[in-house]
N, CA, C and O atoms as CSV, one atom per row, in Angstrom:
chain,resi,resn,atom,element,x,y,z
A,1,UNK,N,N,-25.124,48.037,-19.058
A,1,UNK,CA,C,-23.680,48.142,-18.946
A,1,UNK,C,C,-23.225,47.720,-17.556
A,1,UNK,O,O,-22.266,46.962,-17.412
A,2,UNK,N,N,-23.989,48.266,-16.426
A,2,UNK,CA,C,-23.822,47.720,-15.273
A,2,UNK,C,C,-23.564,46.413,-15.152
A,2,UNK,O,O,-22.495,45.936,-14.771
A,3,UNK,N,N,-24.818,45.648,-15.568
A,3,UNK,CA,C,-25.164,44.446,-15.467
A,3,UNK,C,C,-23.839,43.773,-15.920
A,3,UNK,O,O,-23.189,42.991,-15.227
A,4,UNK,N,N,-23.571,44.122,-17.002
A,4,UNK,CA,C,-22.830,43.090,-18.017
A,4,UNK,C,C,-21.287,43.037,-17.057
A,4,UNK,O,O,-20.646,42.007,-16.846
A,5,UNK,N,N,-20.986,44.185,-16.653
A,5,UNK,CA,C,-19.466,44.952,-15.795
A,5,UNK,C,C,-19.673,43.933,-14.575
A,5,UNK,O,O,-18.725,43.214,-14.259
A,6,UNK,N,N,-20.980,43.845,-13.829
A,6,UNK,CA,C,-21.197,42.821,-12.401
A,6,UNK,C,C,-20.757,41.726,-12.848
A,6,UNK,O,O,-19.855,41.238,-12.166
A,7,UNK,N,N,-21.170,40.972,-14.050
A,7,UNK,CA,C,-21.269,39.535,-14.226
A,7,UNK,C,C,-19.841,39.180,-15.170
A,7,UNK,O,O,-19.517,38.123,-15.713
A,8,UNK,N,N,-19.245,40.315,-15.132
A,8,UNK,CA,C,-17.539,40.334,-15.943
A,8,UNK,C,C,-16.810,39.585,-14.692
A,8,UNK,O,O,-16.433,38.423,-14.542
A,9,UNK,N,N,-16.755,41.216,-13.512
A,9,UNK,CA,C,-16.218,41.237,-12.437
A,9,UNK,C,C,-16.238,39.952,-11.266
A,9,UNK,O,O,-15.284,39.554,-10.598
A,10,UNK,N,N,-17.625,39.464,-11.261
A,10,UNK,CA,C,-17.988,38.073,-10.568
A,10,UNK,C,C,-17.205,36.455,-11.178
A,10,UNK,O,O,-16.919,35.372,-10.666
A,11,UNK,N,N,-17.137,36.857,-12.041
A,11,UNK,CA,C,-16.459,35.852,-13.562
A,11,UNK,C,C,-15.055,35.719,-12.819
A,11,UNK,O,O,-14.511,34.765,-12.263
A,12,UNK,N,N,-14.745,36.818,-12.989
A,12,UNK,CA,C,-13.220,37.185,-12.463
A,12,UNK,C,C,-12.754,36.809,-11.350
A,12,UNK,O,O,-11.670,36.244,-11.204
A,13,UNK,N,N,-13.571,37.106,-10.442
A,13,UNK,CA,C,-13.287,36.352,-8.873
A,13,UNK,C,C,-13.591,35.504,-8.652
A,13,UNK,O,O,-13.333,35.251,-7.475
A,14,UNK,N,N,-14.155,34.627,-9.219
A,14,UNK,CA,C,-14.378,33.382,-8.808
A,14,UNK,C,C,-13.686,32.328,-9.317
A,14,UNK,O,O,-13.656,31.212,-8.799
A,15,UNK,N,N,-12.950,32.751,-10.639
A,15,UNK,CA,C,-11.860,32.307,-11.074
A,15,UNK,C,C,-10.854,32.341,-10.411
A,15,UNK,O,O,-10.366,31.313,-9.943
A,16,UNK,N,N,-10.470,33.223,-10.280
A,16,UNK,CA,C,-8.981,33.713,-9.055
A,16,UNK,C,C,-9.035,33.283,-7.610
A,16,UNK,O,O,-8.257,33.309,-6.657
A,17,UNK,N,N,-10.186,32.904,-7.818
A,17,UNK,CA,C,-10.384,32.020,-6.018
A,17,UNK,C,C,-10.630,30.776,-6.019
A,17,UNK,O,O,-10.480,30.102,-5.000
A,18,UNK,N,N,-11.049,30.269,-7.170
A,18,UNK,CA,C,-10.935,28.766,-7.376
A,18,UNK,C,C,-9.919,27.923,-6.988
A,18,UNK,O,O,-8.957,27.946,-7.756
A,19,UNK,N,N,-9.848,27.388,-6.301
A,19,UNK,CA,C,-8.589,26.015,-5.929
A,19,UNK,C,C,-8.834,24.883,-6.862
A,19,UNK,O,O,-9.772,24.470,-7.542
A,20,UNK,N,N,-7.586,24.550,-6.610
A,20,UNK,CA,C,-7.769,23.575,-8.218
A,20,UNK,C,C,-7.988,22.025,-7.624
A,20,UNK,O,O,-7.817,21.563,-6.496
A,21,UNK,N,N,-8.350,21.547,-8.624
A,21,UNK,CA,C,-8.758,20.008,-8.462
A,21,UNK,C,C,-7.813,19.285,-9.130
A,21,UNK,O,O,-7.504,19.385,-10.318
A,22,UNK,N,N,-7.319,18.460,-8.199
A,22,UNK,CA,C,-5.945,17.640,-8.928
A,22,UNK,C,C,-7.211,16.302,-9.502
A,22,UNK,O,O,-8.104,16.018,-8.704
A,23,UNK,N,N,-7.175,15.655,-10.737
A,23,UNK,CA,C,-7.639,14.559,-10.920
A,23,UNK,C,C,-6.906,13.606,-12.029
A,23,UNK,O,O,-6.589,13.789,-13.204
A,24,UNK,N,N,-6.785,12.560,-11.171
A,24,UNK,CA,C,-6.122,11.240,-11.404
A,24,UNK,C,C,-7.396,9.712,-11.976
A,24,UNK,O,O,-8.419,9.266,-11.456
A,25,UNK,N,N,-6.632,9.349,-13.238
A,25,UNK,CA,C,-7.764,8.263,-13.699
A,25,UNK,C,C,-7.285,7.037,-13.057
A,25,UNK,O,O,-6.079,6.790,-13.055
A,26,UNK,N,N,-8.180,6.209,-12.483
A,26,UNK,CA,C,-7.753,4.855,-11.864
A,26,UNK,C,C,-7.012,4.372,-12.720
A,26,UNK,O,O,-7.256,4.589,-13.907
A,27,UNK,N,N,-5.964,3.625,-12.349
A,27,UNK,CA,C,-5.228,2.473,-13.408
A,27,UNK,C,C,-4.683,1.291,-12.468
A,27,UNK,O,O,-3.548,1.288,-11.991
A,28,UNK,N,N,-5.711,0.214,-12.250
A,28,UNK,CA,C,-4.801,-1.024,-11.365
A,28,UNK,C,C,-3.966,-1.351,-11.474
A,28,UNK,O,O,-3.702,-1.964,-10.439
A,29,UNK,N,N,-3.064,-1.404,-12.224
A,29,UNK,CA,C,-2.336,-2.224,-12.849
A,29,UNK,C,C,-2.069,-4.184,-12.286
A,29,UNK,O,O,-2.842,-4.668,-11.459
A,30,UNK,N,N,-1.258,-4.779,-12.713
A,30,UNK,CA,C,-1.355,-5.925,-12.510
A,30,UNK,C,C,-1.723,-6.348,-11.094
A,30,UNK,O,O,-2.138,-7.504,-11.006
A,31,UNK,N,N,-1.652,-5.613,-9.926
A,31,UNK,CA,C,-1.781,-6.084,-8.748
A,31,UNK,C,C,-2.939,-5.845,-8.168
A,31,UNK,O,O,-3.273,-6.187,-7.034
A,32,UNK,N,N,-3.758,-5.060,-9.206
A,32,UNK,CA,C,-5.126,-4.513,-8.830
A,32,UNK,C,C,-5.426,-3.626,-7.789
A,32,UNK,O,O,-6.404,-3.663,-7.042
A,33,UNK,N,N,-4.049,-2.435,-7.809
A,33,UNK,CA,C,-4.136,-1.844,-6.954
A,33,UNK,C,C,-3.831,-0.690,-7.548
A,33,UNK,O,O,-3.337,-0.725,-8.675
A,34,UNK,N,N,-4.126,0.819,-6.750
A,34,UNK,CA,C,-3.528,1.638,-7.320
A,34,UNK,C,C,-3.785,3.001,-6.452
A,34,UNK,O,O,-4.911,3.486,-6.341
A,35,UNK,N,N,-2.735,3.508,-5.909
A,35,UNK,CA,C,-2.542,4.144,-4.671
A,35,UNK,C,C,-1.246,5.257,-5.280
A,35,UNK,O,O,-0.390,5.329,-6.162
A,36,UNK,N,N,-1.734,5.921,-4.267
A,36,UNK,CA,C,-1.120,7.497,-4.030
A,36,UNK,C,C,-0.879,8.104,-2.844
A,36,UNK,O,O,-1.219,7.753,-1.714
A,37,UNK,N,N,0.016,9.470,-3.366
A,37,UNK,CA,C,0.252,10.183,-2.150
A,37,UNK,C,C,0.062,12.037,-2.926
A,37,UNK,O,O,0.368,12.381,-4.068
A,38,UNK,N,N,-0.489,12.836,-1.888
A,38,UNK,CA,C,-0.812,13.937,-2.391
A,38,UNK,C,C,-0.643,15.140,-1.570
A,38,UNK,O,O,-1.117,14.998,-0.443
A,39,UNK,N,N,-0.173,16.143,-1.770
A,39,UNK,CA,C,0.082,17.179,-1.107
A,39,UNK,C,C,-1.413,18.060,-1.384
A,39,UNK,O,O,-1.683,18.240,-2.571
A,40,UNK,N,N,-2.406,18.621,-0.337
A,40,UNK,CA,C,-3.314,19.341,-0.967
A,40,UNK,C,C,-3.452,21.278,0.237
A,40,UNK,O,O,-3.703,21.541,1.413
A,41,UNK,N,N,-3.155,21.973,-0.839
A,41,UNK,CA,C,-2.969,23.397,-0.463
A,41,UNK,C,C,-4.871,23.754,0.334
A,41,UNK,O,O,-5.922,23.193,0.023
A,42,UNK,N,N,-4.692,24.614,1.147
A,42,UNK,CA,C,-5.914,24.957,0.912
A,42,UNK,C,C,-6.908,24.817,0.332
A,42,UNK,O,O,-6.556,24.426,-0.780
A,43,UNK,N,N,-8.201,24.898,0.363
A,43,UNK,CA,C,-9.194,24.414,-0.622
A,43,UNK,C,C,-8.699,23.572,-2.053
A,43,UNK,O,O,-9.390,23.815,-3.042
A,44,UNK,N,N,-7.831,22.835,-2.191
A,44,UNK,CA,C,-7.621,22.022,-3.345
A,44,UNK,C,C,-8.246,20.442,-2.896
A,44,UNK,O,O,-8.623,19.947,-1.833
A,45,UNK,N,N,-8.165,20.104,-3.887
A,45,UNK,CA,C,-9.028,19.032,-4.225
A,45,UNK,C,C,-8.211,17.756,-4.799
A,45,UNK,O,O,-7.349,18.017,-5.638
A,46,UNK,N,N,-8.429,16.189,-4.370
A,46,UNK,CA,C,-7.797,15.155,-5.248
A,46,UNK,C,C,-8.796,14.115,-5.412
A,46,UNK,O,O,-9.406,13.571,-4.492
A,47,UNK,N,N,-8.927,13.864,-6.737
A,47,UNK,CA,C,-10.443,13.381,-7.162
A,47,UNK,C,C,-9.693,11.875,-7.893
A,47,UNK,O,O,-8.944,11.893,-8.869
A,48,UNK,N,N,-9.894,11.298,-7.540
A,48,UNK,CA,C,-9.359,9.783,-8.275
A,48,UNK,C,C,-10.919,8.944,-8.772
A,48,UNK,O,O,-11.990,8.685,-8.223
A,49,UNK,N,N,-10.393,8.762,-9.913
A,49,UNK,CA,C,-11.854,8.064,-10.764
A,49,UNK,C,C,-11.394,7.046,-11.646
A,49,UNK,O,O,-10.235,6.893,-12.029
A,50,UNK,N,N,-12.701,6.149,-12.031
A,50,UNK,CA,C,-12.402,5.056,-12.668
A,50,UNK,C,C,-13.678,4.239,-13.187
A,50,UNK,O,O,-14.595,4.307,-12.368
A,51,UNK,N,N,-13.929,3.623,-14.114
A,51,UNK,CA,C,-15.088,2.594,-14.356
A,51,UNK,C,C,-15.254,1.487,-13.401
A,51,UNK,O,O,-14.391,0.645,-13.153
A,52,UNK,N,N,-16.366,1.550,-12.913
A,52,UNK,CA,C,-16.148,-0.312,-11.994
A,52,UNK,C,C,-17.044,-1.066,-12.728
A,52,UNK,O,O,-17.561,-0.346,-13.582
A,53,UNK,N,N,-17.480,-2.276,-12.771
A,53,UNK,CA,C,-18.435,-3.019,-12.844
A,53,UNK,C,C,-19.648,-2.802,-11.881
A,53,UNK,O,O,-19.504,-2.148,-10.848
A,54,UNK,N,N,-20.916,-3.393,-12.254
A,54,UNK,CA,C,-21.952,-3.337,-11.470
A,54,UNK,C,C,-21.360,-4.788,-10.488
A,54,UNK,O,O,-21.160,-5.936,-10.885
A,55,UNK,N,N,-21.204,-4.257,-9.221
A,55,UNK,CA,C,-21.022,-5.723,-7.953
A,55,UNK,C,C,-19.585,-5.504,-7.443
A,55,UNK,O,O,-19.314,-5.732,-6.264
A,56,UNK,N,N,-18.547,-5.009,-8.429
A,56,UNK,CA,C,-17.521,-4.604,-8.242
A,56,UNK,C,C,-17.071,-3.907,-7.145
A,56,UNK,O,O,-17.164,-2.703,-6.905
A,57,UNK,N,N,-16.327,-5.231,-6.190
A,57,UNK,CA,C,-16.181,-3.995,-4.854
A,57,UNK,C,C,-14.547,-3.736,-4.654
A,57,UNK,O,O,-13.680,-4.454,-5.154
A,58,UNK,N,N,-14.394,-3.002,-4.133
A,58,UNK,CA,C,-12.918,-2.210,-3.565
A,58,UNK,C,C,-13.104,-1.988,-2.353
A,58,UNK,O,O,-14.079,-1.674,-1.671
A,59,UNK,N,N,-11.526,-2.290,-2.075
A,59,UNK,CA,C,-10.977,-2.436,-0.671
A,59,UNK,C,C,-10.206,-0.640,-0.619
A,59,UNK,O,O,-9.325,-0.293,-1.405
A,60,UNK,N,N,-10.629,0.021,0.168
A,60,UNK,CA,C,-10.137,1.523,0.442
A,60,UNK,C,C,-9.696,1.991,1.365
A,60,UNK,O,O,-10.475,1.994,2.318
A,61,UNK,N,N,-8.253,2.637,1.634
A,61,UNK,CA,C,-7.685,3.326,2.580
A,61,UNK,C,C,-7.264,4.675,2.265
A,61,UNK,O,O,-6.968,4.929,1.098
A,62,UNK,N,N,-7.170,5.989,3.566
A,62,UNK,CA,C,-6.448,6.711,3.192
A,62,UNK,C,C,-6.318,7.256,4.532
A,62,UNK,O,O,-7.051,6.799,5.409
A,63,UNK,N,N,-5.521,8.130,4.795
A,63,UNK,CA,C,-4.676,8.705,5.790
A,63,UNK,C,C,-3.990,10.166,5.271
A,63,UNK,O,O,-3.474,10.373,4.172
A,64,UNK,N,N,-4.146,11.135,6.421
A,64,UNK,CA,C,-3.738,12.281,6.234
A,64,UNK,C,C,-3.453,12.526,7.635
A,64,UNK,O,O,-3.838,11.991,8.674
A,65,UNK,N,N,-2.548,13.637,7.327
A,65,UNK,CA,C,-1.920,14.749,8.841
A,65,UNK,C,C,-2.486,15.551,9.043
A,65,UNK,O,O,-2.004,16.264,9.923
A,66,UNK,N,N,-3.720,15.989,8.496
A,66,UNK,CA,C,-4.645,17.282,9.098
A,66,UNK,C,C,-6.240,16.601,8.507
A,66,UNK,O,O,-6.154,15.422,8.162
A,67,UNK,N,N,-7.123,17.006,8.422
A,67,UNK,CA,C,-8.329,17.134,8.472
A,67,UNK,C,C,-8.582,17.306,6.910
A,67,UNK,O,O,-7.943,17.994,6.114
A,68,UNK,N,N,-9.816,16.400,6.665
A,68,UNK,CA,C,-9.796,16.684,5.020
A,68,UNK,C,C,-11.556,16.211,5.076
A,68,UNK,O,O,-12.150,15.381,5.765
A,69,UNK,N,N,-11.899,16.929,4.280
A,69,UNK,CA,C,-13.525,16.069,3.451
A,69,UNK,C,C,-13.139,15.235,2.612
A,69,UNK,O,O,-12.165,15.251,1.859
A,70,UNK,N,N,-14.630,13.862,2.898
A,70,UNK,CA,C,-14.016,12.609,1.896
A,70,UNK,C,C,-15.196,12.482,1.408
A,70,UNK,O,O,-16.175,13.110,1.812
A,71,UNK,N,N,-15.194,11.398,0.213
A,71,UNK,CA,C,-16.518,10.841,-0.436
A,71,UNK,C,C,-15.927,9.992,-1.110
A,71,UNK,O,O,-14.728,9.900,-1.374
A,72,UNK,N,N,-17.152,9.085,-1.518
A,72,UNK,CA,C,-17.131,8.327,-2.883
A,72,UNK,C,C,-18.567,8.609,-3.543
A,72,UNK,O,O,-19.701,8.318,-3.162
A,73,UNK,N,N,-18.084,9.296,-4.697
A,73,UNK,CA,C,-19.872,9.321,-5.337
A,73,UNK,C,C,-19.126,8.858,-6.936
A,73,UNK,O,O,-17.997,8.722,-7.407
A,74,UNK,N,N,-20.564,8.729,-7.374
A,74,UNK,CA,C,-20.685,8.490,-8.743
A,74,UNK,C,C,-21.832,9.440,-9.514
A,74,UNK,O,O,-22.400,10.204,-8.734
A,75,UNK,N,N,-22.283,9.528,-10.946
A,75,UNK,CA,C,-22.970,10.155,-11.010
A,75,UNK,C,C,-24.292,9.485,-11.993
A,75,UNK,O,O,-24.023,8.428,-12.563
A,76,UNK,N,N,-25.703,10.071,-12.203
A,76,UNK,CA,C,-26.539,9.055,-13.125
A,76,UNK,C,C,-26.776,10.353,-13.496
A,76,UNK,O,O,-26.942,11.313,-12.743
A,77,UNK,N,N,-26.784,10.336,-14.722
A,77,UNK,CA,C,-27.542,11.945,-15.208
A,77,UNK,C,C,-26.509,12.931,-14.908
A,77,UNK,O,O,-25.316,13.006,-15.202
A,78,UNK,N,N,-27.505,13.844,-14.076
A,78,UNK,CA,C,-27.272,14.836,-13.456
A,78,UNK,C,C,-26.995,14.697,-12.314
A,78,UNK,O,O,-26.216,15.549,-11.887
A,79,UNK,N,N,-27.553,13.422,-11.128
A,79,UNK,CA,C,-27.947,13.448,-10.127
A,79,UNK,C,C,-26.461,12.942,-9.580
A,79,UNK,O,O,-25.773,12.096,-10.152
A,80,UNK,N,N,-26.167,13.523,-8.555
A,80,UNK,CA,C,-24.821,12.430,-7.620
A,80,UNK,C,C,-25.087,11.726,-6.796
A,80,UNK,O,O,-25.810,12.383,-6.047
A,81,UNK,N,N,-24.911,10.222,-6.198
A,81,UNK,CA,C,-24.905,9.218,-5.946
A,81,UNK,C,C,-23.796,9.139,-4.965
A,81,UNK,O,O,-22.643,9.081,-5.392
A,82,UNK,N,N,-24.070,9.131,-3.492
A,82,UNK,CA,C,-22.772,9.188,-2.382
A,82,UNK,C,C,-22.913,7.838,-1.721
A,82,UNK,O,O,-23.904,7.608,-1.027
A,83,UNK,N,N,-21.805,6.781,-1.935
A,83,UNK,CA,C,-21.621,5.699,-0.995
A,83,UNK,C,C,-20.824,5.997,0.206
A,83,UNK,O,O,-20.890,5.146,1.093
A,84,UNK,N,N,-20.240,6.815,0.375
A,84,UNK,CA,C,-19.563,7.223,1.581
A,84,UNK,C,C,-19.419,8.782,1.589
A,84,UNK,O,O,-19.156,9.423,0.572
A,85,UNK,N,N,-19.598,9.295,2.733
A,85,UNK,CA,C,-19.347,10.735,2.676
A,85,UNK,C,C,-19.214,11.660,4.425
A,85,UNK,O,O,-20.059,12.008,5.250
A,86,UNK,N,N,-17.910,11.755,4.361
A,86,UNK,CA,C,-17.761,12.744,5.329
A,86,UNK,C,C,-17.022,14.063,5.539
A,86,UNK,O,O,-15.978,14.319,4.938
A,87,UNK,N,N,-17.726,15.076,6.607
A,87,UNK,CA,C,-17.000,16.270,6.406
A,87,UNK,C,C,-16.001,16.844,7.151
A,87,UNK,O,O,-15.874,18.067,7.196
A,88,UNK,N,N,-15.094,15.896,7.890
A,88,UNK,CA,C,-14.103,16.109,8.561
A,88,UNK,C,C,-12.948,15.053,9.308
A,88,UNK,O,O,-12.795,15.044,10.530
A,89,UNK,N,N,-12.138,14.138,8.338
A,89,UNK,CA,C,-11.585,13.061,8.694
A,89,UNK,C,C,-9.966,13.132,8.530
A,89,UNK,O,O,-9.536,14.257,8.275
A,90,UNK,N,N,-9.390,12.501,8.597
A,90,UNK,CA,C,-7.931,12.055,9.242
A,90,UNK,C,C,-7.713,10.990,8.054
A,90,UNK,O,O,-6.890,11.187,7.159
A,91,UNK,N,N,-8.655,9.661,8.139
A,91,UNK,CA,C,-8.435,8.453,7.647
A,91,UNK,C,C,-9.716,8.032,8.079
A,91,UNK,O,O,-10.439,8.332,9.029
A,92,UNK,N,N,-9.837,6.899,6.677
A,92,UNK,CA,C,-10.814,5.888,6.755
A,92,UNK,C,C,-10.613,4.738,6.140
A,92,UNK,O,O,-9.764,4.797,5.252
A,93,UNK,N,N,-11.228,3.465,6.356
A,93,UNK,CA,C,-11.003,2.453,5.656
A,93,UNK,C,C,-12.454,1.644,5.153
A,93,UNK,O,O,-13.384,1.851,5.933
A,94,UNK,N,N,-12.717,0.956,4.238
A,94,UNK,CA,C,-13.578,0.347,4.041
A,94,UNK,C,C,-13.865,-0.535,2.699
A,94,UNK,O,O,-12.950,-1.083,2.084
A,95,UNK,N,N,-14.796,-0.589,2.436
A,95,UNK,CA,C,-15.065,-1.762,1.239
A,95,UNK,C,C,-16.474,-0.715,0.430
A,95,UNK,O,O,-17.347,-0.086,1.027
A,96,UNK,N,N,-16.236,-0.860,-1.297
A,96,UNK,CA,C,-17.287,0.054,-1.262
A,96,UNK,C,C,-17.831,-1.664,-3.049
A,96,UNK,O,O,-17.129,-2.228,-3.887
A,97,UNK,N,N,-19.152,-1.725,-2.741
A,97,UNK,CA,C,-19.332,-2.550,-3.863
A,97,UNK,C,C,-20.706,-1.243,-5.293
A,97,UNK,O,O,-21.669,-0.483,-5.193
A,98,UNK,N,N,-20.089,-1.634,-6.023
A,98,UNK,CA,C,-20.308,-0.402,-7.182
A,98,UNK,C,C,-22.037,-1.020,-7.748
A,98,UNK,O,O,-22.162,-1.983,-8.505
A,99,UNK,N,N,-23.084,-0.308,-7.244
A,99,UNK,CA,C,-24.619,-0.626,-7.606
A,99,UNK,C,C,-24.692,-0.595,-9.004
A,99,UNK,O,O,-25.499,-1.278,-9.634
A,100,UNK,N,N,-23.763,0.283,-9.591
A,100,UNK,CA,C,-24.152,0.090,-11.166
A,100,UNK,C,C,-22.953,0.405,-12.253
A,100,UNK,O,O,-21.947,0.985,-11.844
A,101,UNK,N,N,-23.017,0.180,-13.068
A,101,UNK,CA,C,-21.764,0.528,-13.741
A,101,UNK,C,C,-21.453,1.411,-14.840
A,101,UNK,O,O,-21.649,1.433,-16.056
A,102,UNK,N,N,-20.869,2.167,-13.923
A,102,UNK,CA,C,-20.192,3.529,-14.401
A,102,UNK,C,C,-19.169,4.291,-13.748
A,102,UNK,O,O,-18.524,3.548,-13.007
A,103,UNK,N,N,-18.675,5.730,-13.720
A,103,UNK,CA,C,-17.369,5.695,-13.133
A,103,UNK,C,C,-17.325,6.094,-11.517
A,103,UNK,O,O,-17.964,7.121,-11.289
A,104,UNK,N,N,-17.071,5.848,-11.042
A,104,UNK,CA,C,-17.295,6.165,-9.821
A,104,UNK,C,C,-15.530,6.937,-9.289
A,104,UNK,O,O,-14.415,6.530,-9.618
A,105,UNK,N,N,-15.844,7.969,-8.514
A,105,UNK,CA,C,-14.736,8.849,-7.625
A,105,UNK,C,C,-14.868,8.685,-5.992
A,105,UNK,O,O,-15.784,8.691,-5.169
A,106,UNK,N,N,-13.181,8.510,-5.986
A,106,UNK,CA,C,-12.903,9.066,-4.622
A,106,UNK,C,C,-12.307,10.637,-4.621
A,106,UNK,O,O,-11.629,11.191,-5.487
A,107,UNK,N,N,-12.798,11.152,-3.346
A,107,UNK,CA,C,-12.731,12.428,-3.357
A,107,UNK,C,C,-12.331,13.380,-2.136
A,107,UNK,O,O,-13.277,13.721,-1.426
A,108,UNK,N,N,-10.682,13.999,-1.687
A,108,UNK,CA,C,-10.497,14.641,-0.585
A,108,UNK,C,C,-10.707,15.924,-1.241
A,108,UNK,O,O,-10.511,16.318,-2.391
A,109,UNK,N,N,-11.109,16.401,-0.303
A,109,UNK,CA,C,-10.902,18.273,-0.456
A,109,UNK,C,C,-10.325,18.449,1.329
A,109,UNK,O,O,-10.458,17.658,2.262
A,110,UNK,N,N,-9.701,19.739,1.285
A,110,UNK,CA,C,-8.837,19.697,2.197
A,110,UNK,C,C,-9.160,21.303,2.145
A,110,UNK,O,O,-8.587,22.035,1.338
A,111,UNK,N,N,-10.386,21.907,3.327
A,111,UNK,CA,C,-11.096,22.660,3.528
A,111,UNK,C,C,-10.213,23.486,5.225
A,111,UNK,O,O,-10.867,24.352,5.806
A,112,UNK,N,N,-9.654,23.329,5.453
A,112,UNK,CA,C,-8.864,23.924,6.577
A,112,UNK,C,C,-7.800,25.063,6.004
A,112,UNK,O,O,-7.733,25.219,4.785
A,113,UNK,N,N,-7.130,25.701,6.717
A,113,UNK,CA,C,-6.168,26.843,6.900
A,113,UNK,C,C,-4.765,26.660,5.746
A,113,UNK,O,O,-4.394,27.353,4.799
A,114,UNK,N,N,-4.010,24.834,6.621
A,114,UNK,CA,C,-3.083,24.286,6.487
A,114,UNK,C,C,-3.010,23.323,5.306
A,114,UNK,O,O,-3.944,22.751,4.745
A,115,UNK,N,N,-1.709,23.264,5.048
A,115,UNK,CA,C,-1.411,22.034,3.820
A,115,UNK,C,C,-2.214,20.661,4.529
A,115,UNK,O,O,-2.771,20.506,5.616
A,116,UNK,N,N,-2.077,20.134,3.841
A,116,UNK,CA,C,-2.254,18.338,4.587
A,116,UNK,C,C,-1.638,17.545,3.593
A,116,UNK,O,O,-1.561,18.094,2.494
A,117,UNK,N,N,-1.273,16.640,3.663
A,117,UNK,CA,C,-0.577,15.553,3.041
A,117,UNK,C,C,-1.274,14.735,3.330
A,117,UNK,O,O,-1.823,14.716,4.431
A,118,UNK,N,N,-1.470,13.729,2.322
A,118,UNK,CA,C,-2.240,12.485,2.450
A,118,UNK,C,C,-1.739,11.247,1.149
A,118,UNK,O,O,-0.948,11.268,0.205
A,119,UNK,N,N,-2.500,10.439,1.615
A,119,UNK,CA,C,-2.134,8.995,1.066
A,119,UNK,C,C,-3.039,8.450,0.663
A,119,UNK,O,O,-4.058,8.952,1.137
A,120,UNK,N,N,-3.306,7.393,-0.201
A,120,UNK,CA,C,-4.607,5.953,-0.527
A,120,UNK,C,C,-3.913,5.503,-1.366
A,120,UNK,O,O,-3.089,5.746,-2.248
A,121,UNK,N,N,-4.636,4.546,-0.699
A,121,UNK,CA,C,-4.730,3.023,-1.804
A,121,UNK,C,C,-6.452,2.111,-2.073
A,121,UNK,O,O,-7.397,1.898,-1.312
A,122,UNK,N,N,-6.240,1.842,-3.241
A,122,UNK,CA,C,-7.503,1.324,-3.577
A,122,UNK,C,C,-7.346,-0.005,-4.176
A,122,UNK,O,O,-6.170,-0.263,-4.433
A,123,UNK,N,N,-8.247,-0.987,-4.494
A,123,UNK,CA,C,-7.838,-2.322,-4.270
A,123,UNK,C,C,-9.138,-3.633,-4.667
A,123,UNK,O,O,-10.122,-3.868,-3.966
A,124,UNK,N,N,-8.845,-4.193,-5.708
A,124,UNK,CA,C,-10.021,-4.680,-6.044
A,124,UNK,C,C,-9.586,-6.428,-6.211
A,124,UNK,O,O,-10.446,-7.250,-6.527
C-alpha cells in the first residue's frame, strides 16, 4: 500500500512540475524557409522538427534576450544523434547537413529564472 501511495504521489509531482514543450512541425513553404518567434516561461521548451533528406543541409539562426540551451539532434532507434549542442547561449548561426534521413529537431529549452523571448529561422 505504501509502495503503490509513493509511486501515486511521485506520478503527481512530476506532472505538476513538468514545463511544457511547445512543438512545431517544419513547413518551408515556397521560400524554403520557415522561422519563428517564441516566448519560453521557465523550464519550457520549443522543439521545431521536420524530415530532411540524407545530404540535406540548412542554413540556421536564432537569437534570444536571455540564455537558453540549444541542439539539433535526431533520433535512430532509441539512440539520439546531436549535430550541434549547447548549454548556455544567446544566439547561434550555422549550416547543419542531415547524415541520414529522418526527422531531425531544433531544440531551445530555456533553463534560467526569467522569460526569454527568442526567434529562428531555418533555411534550405
Amino acid at each position: 500500500m505504501r509502495l503503490a501511495l509513493s509511486i501515486l504521489l511521485g506520478l503527481l509531482c512530476t506532472s505538476a512540475w513538468a514545463a511544457p514543450t511547445h512543438t512545431r512541425s517544419i513547413e518551408w513553404g515556397s521560400a524554403n524557409r520557415f522561422e519563428g518567434e517564441q516566448g519560453l516561461a521557465q523550464g519550457e521548451t520549443l522543439e521545431v522538427c521536420g524530415p530532411l533528406a540524407k545530404g540535406q543541409a540548412v542554413q540556421w539562426t536564432f537569437h534570444a534576450d536571455g540564455v537558453l540551451a540549444f541542439d539539433i539532434h535526431h533520433l535512430l532507434g532509441k539512440r539520439v544523434y546531436y549535430g550541434e549542442k549547447r548549454l548556455r547561449t544567446k544566439g547561434l548561426q550555422g549550416r547543419y547537413e542531415a547524415p541520414e534521413a529522418v526527422n531531425y529537431c531544433w531544440r531551445w529549452t530555456n533553463r534560467g529564472a526569467a522569460p526569454v523571448r527568442m526567434a529562428f529561422m531555418l533555411r534550405h
